[in-house]
RODO-2510 file (C-alpha; in nm, 4 decimals, decimal comma):
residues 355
     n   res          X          Y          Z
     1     x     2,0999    -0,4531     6,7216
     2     x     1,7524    -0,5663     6,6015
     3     x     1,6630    -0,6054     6,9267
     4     x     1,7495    -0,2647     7,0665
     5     x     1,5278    -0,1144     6,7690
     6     x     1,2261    -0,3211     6,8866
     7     x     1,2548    -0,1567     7,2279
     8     x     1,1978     0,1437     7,0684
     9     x     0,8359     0,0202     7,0831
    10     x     0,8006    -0,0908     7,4207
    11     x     0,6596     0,2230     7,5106
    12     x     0,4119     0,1928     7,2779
    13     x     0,2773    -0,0945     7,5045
    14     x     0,2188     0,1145     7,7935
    15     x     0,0969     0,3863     7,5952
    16     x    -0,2157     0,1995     7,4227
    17     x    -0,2055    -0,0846     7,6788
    18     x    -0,1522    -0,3879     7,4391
    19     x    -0,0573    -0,6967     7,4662
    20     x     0,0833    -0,7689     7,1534
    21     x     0,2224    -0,5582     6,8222
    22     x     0,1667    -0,7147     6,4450
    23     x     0,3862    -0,5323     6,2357
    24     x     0,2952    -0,6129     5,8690
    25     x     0,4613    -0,3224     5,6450
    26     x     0,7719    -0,4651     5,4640
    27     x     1,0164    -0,1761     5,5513
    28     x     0,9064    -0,1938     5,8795
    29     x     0,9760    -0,5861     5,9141
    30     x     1,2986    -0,4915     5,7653
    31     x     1,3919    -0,2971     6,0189
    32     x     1,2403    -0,4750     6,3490
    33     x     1,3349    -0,8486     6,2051
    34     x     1,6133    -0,8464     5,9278
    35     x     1,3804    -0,9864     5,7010
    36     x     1,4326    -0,8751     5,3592
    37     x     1,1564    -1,0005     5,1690
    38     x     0,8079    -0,8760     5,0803
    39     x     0,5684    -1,0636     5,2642
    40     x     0,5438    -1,1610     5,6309
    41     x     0,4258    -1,0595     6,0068
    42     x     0,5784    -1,0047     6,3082
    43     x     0,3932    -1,0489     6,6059
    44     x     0,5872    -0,9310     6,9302
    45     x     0,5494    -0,9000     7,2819
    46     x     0,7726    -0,7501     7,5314
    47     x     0,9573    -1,0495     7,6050
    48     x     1,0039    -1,1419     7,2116
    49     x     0,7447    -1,2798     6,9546
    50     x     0,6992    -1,4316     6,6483
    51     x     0,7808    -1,4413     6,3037
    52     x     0,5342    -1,5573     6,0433
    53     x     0,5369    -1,6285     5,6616
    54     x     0,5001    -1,8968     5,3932
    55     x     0,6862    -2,1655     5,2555
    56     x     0,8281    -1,9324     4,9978
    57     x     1,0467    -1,7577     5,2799
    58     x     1,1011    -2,0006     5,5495
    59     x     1,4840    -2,0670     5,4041
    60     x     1,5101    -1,7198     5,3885
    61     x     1,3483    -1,5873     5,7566
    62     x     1,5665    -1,9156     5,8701
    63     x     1,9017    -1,7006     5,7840
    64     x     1,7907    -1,3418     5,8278
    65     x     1,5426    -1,3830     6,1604
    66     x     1,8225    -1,5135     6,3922
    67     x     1,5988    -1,4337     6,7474
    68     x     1,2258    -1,4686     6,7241
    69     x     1,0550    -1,8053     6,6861
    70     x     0,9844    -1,8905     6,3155
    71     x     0,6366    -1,9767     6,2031
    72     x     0,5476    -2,1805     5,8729
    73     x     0,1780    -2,1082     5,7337
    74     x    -0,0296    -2,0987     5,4509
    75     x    -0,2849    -1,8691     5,5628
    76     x    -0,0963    -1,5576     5,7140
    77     x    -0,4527    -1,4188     5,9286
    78     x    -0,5655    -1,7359     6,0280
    79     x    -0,1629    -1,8044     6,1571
    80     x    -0,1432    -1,4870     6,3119
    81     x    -0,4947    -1,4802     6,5029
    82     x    -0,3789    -1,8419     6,6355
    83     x    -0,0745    -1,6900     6,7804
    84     x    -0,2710    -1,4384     6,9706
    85     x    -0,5210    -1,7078     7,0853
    86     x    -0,2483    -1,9054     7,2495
    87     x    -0,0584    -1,6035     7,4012
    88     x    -0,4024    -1,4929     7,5899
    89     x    -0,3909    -1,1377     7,4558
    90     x    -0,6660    -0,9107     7,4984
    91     x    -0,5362    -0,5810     7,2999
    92     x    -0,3639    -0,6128     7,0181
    93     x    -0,1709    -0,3130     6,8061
    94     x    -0,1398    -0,3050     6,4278
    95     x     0,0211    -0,0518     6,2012
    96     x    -0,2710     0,1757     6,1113
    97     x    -0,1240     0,4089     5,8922
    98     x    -0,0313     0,0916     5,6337
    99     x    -0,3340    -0,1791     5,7838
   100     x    -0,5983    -0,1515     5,4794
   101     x    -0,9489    -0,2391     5,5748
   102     x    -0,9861    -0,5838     5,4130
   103     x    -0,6611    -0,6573     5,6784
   104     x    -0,8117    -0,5522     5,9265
   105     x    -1,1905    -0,6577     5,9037
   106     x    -1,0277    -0,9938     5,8458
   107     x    -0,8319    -1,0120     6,1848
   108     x    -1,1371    -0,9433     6,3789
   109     x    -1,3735    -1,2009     6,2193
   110     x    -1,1001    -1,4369     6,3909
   111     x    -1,0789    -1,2648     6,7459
   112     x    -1,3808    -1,1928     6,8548
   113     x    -1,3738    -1,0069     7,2288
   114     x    -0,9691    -0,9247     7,1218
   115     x    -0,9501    -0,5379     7,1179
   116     x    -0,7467    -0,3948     6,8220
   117     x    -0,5774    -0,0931     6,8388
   118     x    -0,4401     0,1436     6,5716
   119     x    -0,0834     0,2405     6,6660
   120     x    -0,0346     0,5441     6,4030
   121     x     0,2397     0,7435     6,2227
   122     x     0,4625     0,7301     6,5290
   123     x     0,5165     0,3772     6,4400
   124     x     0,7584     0,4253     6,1901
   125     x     0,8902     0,7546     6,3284
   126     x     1,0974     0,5092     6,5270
   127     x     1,2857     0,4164     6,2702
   128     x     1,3747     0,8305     6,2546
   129     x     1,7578     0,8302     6,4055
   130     x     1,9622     0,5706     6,2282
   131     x     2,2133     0,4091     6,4182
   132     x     2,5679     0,3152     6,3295
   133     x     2,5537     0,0710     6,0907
   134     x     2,2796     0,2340     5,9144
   135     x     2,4650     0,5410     5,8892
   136     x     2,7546     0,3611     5,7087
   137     x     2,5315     0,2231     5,4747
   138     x     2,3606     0,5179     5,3453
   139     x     2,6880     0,6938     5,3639
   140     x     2,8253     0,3835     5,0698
   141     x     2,4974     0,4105     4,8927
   142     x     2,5648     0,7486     4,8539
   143     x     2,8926     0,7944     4,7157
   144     x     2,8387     0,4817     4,4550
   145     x     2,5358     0,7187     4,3164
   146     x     2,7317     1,0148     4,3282
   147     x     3,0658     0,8180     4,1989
   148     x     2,8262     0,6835     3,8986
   149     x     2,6993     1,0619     3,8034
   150     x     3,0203     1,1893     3,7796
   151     x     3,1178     0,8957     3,5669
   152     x     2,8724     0,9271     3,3130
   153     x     2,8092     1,3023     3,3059
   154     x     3,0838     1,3578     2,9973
   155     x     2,8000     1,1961     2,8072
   156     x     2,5528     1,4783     2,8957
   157     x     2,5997     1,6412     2,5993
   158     x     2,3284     1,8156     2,3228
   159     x     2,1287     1,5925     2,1211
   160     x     2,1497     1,3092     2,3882
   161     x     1,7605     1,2074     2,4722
   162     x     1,6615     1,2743     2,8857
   163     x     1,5699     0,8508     2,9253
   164     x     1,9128     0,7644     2,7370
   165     x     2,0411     0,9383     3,0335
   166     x     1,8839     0,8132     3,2950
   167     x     1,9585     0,4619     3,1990
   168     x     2,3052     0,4923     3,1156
   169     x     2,3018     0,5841     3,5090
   170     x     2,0814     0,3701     3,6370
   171     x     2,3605     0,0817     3,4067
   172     x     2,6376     0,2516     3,6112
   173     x     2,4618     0,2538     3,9277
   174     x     2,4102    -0,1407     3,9009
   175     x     2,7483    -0,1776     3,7445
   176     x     2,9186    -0,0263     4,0455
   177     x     2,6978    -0,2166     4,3079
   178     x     2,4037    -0,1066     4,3676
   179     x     2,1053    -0,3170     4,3757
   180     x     1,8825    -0,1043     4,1273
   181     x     1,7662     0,2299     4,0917
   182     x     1,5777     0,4222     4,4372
   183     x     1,3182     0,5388     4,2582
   184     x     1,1896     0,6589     3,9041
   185     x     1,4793     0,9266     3,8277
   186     x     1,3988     1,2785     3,6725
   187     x     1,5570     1,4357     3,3925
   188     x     1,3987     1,7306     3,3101
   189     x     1,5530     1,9607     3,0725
   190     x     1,4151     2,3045     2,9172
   191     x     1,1041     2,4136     3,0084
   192     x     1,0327     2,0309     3,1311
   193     x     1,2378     2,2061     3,4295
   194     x     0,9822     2,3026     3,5674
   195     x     0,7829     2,0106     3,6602
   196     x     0,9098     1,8872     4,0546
   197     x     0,8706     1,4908     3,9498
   198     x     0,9069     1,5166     3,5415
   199     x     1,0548     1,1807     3,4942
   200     x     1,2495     1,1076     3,2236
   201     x     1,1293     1,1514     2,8484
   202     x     1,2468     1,0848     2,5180
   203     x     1,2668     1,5066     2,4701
   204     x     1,6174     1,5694     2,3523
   205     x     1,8478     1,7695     2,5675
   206     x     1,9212     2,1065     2,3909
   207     x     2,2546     2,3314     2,4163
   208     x     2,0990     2,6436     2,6060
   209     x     1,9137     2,4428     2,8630
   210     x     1,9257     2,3915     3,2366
   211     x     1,8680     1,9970     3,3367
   212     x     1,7835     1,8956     3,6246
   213     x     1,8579     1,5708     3,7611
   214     x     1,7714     1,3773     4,0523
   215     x     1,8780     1,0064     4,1006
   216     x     1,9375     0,7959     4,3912
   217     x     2,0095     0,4129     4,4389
   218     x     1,8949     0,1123     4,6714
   219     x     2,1796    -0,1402     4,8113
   220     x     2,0184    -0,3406     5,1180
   221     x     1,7105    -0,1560     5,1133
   222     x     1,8695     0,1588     5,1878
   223     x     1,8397     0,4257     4,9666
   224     x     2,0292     0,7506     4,8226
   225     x     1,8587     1,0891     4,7321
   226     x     2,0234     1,3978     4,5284
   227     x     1,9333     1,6571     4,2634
   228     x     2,1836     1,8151     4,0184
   229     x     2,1160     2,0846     3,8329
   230     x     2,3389     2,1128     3,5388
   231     x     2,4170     2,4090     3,2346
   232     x     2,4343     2,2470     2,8862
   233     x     2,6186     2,5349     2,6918
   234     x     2,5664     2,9008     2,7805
   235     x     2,2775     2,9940     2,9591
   236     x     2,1035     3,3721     3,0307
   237     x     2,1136     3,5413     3,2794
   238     x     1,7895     3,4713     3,4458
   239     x     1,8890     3,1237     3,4424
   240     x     2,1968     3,2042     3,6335
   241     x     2,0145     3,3576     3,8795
   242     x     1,7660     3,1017     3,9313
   243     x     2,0354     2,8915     4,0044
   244     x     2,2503     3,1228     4,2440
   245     x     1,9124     3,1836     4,4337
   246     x     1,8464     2,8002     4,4876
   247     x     2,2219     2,7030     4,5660
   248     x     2,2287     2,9923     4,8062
   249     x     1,8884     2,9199     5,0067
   250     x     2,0134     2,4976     4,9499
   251     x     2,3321     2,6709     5,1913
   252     x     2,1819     2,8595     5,4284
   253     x     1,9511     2,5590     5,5393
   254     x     2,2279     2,3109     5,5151
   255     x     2,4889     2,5582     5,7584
   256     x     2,1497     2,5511     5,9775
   257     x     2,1306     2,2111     6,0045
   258     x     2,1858     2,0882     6,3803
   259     x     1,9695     1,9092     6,6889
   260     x     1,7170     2,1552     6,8257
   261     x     1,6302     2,3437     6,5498
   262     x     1,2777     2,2257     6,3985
   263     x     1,2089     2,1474     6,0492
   264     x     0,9806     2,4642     6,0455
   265     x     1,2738     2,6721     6,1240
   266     x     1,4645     2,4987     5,8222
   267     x     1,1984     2,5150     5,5888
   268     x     1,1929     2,9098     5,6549
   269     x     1,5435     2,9145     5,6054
   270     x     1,5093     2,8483     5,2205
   271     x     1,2272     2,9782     5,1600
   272     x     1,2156     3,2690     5,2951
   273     x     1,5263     3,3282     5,0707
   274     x     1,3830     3,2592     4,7654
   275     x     1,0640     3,4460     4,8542
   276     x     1,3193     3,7556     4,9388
   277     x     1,4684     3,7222     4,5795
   278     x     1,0977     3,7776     4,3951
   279     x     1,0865     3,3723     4,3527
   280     x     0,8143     3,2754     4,6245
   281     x     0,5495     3,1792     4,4089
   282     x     0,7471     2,9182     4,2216
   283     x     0,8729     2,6842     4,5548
   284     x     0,5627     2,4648     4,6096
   285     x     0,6865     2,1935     4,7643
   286     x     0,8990     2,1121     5,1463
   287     x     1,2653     2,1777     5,1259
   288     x     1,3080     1,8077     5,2556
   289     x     1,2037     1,4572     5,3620
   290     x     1,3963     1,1904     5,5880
   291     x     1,5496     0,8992     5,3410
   292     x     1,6046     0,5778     5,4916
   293     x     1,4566     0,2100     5,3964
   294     x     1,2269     0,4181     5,2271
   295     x     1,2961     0,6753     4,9898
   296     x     1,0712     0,9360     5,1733
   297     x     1,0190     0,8484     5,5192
   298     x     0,9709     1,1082     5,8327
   299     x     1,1204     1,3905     5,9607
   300     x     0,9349     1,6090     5,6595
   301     x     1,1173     1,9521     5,6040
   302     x     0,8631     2,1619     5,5590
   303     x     0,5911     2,4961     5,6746
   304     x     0,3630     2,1994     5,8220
   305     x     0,6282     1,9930     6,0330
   306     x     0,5913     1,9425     6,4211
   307     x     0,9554     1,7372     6,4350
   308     x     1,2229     1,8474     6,6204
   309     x     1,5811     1,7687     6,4452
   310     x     1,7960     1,4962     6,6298
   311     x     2,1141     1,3492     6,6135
   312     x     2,1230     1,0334     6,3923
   313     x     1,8750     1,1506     6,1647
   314     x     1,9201     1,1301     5,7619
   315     x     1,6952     1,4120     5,5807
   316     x     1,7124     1,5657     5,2290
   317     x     1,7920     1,9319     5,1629
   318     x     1,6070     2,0152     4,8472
   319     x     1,4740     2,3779     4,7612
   320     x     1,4044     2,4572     4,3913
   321     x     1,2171     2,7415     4,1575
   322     x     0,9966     2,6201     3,8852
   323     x     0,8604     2,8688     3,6367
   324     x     0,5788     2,7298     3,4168
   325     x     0,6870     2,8119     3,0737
   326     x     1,0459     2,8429     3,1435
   327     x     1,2166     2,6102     3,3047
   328     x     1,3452     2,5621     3,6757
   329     x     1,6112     2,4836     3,8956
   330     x     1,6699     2,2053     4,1939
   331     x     1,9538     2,1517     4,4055
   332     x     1,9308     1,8749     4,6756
   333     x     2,1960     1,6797     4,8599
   334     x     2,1258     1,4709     5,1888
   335     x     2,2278     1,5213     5,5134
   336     x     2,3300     1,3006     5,8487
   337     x     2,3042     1,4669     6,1818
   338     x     2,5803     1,5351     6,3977
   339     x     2,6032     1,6018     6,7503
   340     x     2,7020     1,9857     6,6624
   341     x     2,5547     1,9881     6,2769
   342     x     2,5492     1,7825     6,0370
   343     x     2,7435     1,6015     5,7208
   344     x     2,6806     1,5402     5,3737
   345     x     2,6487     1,2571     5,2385
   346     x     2,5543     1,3173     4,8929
   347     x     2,9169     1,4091     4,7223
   348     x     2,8865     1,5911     4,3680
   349     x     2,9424     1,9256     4,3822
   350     x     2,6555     2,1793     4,3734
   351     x     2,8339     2,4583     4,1906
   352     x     2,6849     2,5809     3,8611
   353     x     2,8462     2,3310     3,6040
   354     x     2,8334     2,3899     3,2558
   355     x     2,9213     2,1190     2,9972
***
C-alpha cells in the first residue's frame, strides 16, 4: 500500500528531472512512510530510499517503516545531505509549499553544485483520492463523532455555557475512541452565530437562540469534519428561514456531488441559492475543503478552484449565512466520492432540531 502511494510521485521525477525527493512535512511522511510521529525525512528515489530521524524514533520508524532503509542521526541536514552525497544525485526535490527558508538555505550550504528544486502544491494533491483503507477509516472516525453528538446533545439545554459543551464532547469523543479532538471546535450561539470560526466561549447558551456547532475528531491521524446547527426553544421566523435556505443550498450541492463536475460548479450550486434567496452578502467563505490527515487539505470547494471532482475523494459540504448583529446558520456534513455520486459520511441528521 505505502508503496503504491509513493508511485504517485514518480512522475514528479520526470517532470522536474530529479534525482531524489526529501519529503519533510509530517502528514506527508505519514502518508508516504507509515510514520506517525512528528519529526523525520524521507529521502526517496525511484527504486526506494531512505528514512531518517533521531534516536527518539528509531524504535518507533523500526515498527511503522517496514520497507525503506532506516537511518539513525543526530543532525537531520547534515544526515540527509550525506545521503545525497553517496547516491550521486545532481537534482534534488523538496516540498516547497512547507520547506521554510532556514531549511532550505541550510541544505545548500551542504551541497554545493546539487540543484534543488521546489516541487509545489501538487505534492500533496496526491494524497487527494483516498484509497480503501483510508476510506474505512474516515468512514469510523466519523460515526464515533457523530455517535458522541447525539449522545451528549440532551445536555444542550439553556443556561449551559458554549465551552461546557464543547468539552463534554470532546470527553465523549475520547471516551468512545477517538484519539482527541480534530481541531478547536465552535460553539457559537446568538449573535456569536455569526462569526465562521467563533470557538467556544464561556457566553451562556440562551432559550431563543440558534447554535451552531462544528466538531470533528482525529483517530490515526485521520480526521472528521461536521457542522450542526441546532434551535434551543422557539425561534422566529427569520431564523427559520435562514436555516431552510442553508439546508436547502447544503442539498442541492450534495445531490450534485459526482466525478466530472468541478468544484466551481459546486460552489455555484450553493451559492447561487443563497444569493437567489436575498442572502448573498452574508456567505463569505468556500462551501468546502478536502479532509483527510489533515483537517483541511485539497480539493477546495470554492469560486477560485481549478480541481476537477474524482472518485475516492473526501471533501466537506459546508454553506452557511452569517448576519453581523444577528446571528447565523451552518450546515456541513462530509462527503466520499462514488463512482456515480457520492456518500455521506458524517451521520446526524441535518433537519431543523429544536431542543
Amino acid at each position: 500500500m505505502l508503496k503504491s502511494r509513493r508511485q504517485k510521485l514518480w512522475p514528479f521525477f520526470e517532470e522536474h528531472a530529479i534525482d531524489l525527493l526529501l519529503i519533510e512535512h509530517p502528514v506527508n511522511l505519514r502518508y508516504l512512510s507509515g510514520f506517525s510521529g512528528s519529526e523525520g525525512a524521507l529521502l526517496l528515489t525511484q527504486e526506494g530510499g531512505w528514512f531518517v530521524c533521531d534516536s527518539r524514533y528509531t524504535v518507533q520508524a523500526a515498527k511503522e517503516v517496514a520497507d525503506l532503509v532506516l537511518i539513525e542521526q543526530t543532525q537531520r541536514l547534515e544526515a540527509v545531505a550525506e545521503l545525497v552525497r553517496q547516491s550521486g544525485g545532481y537534482r534534488v526535490g523538496f516540498e516547497a509549499s512547507h520547506t521554510t527558508v532556514t531549511q532550505h538555505q541550510g541544505l545548500a550550504a551542504r551541497l554545493p553544485g546539487v540543484t534543488l528544486v521546489g516541487v509545489g502544491p501538487e505534492l500533496d494533491a496526491v494524497r487527494n483520492c483516498k484509497d480503501a483503507g483510508e476510506l474505512e477509516q474516515m468512514e469510523q472516525i466519523a460515526s464515533l463523532a457523530s455517535a458522541s453528538f447525539e449522545a451528549v446533545l440532551p445536555q444542550l439545554q439553556p443556561g449551559i455555557r458554549e465551552d461546557t459543551f464543547a468539552l463534554q464532547l470532546e470527553f465523549e469523543m475520547r471516551r468512545r475512541g477517538a484519539d482527541g479532538r480534530g481541531f478547536d471546535f465552535i460553539v457559537a450561539s446568538g449573535v456569536r452565530g455569526a462569526m465562521p470560526h467563533g470557538r467556544a466561549s464561556d457566553k451562556s447558551i440562551l432559550s431563543g437562540e440558534l447554535v451552531t456547532i462544528d466538531f470533528g475528531a482525529i483517530k490515526d491521524g485521520y480526521h472528521s469534519d461536521e457542522t450542526v446547527t441546532l434551535a434551543v426553544g422557539s425561534i422566529n421566523t427569520r431564523q427559520q428561514q435562514l436555516y431552510q435556505t442553508v439546508l436547502d443550498a447544503h442539498d442541492r450541492a450534495i445531490a450534485s456531488v459526482k466525478p466530472g463536475i468541478t468544484c466551481r460548479e459546486l460552489d455555484a450550486l450553493a451559492r447561487d441559492y443563497i444569493k437567489a434567496q436575498g442572502f448573498g452578502e452574508y456567505f463569505g467563505h468556500g462551501v468546502g475543503h478536502g479532509v483527510g490527515l489533515d483537517i483541511h487539505e485539497k480539493p477546495v470547494i470554492s469560486p477560485r478552484s481549478e480541481a476537477v471532482v474524482e472518485e475516492g475523494m473526501v471533501f466537506t459540504i459546508e454553506p452557511g449565512i452569517y448576519i453581523p448583529g444577528f446571528g447565523g446558520v451552518r450546515i456541513e456534513d462530509t462527503v466520499a466520492v462514488t463512482s456515480d455520486g457520492c456518500r455521506l459520511l458524517t451521520k446526524v441528521s441535518k433537519q431543523l432540531v429544536i431542543v
